[in-house]
N, C-alpha and C positions, 0 to 999 in steps of 0.2 A: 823530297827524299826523307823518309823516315831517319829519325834519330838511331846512331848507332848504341847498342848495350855498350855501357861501362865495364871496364878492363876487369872488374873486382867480378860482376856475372860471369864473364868469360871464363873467369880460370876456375868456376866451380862446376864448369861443366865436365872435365875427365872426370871427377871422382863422382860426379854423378851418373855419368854413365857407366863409370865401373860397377856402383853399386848394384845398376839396371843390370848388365850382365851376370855381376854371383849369384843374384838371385834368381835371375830366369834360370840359370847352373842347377840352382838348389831345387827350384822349384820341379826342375824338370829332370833332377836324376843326372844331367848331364858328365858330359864326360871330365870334368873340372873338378868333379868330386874324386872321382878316383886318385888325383894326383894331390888333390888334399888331405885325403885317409893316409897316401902314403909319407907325407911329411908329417903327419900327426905322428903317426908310428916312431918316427924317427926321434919325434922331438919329446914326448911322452915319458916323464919319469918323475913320478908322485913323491913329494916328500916338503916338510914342513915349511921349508922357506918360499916354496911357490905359491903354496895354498895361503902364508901370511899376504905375497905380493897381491894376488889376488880379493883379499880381503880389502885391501884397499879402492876397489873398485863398488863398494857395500854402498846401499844407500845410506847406510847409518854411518858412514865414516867420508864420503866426498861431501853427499849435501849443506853436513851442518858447516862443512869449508866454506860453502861457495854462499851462504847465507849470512856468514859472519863477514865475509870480504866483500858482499853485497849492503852490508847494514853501514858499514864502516864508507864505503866509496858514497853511500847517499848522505850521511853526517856529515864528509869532507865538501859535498856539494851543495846540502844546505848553507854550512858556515860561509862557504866563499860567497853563497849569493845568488847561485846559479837559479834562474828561471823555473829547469825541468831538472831538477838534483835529483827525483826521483826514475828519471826517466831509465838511467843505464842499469841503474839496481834492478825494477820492474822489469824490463826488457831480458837481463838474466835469468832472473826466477820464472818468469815465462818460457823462456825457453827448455829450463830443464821440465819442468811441468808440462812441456811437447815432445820431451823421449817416451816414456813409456808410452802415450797414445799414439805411436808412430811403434815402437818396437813391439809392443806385443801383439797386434793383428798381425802382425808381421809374421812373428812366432808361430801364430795359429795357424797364417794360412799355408805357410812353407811345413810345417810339422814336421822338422828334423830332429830325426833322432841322435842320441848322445855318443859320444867316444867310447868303448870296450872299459875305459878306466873310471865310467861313472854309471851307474844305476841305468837299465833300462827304459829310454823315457823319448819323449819326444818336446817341440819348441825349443831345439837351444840354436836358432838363427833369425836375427843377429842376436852377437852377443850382448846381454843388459848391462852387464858390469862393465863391461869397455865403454857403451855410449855413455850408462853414469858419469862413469870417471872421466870421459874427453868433455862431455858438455861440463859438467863441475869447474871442473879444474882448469879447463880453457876458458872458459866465461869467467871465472872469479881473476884469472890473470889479463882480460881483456878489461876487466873493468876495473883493477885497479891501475892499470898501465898509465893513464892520464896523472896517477897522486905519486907517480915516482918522478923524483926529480934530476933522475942522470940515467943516462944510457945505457951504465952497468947493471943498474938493480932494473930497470924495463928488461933485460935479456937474461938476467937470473931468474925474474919471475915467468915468461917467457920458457926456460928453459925448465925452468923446476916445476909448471905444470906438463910440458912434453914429458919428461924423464916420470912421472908419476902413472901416464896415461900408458908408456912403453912397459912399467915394472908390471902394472895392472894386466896386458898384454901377456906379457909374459907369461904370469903368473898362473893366469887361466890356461892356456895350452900345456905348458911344461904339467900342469896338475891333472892336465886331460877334462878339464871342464868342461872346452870346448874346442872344436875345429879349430884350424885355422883359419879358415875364410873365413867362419862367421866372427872372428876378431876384426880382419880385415876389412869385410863390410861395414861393420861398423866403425871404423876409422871414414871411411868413402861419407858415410851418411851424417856423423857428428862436423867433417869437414866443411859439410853443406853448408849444417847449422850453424856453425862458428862464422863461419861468411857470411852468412847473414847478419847474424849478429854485431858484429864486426861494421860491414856497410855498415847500421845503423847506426853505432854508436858512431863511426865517422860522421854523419850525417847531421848527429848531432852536437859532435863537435865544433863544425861550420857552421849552423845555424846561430851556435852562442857567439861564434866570433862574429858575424853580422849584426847581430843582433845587439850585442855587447851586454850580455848577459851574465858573466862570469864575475868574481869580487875582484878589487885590488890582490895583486900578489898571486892570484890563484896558478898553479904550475900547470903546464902544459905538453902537448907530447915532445914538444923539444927539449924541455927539461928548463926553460927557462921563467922566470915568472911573469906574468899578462899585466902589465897597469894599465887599468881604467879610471874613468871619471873625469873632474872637472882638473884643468893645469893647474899649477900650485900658483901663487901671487909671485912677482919679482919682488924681490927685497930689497934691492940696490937702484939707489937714485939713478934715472938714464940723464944722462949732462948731455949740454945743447952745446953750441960754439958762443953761445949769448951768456959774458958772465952772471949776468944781470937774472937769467933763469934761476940761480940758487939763492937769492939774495931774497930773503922774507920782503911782503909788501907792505910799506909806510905811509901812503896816501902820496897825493901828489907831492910834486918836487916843488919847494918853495924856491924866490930868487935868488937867496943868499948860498941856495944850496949847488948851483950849478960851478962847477970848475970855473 
């Protein structure tokens, strides 16, 4: 019997196939589009605070986040000791360096045109600034989630990249940047990659705990700290039932010396 996929594969599949659908939608004119023109209409109202939210979705304002939280989680994982300290850092910046070679054919080959509230043009599916902002800011809170050491600041970090990825969301519709589906899809698409990512950083998780790869003290996702290495020496004399065990040795026992 073949091996069953692992539960973490499994549940990347809706948003996978959602994203196969908006796009075949897009691709093909279909009828999904109409009902997203209509919600754009509705949600459509240009003005400074959107177009700031939005900004935040810039490669010049996510990346250099996720490269500073990426330089800082590999410093934390050389000092501890770790084997592959470089590993979750590299595995992050790789992945953002796999959006735009995944979005922009994308762009090209869909060649949707813009909202009524921006410039006549075409390639705005999916949207770049959302995948920016979701791989960014989901990767920089994935990797440093292991150097927090309570379960409050993993779900504030956790939360404070969702909340970043939604304002960016926002920002771009309400400013008419873009559709709404093409936000949507790319929520579907950066989900994938986050899962992925994710897997592996589990994976290499487990490997350092097998392996014992990690330093003294190093924190973990429970929030508690890892000791490794060799046991410390006992300090305390272990006493036998034999008084005679503590008593320094004097050579034999002469005659005179016996009771």
């Amino acid at each position: 019997m073949p091996p069953r996929p692992p539960r973490a594969v499994l549940a990347l599949l809706p948003p996978a196939l959602l994203f196969a659908l908006i796009t075949w939608q897009v691709a093909a004119d279909g009828p999904l589009l109409r009902a997203d023109e209509r919600v754009s209409r509705a949600l459509v109202r240009p003005g400074r605070a959107a177009e700031l939210l939005a900004d935040l979705g810039e490669v010049q304002v996510a990346v250099p986040v996720l490269v500073l939280v990426a330089g800082y989680a590999a410093w934390r994982g050389r000092a501890a000791g770790r084997a592959r300290w470089w590993a979750p850092s590299v595995a992050a910046l790789a992945l953002m360096v796999l959006v735009p070679l995944i979005v922009v054919p994308l762009k090209m080959w869909t060649d949707r045109p813009g909202t009524p509230a921006v410039p006549p043009a075409t390639g705005y599916y999916p949207s770049g600034h959302t995948a920016t902002a979701a791989v960014a800011y989901g990767s920089a809170a994935l990797v440093l989630l292991p150097w927090l050491r309570t379960a409050l600041t993993r779900r504030l970090a956790l939360a404070t990249s969702g909340l970043l990825v939604l304002a960016v969301s926002f920002g771009l519709v309400r400013r008419g940047y873009h559709w709404p589906l093409d936000v949507v899809a790319s929520w579907c698409l950066c989900t994938v990659l986050l899962g992925a990512l994710w897997f592996f950083l589990d994976r290499e998780r487990r490997r350092e705990a097998e392996t014992g790869g990690g330093g003294a003290g190093e924190p973990t996702t429970s929030g508690r700290p890892c000791q490794t290495g060799a046991p410390r020496p006992l300090t305390r004399t272990t006493r036998t039932s034999d008084p005679s065990a503590s008593r320094p040795y004097r050579g034999a026992r002469k005659p005179q010396d016996t009771p």
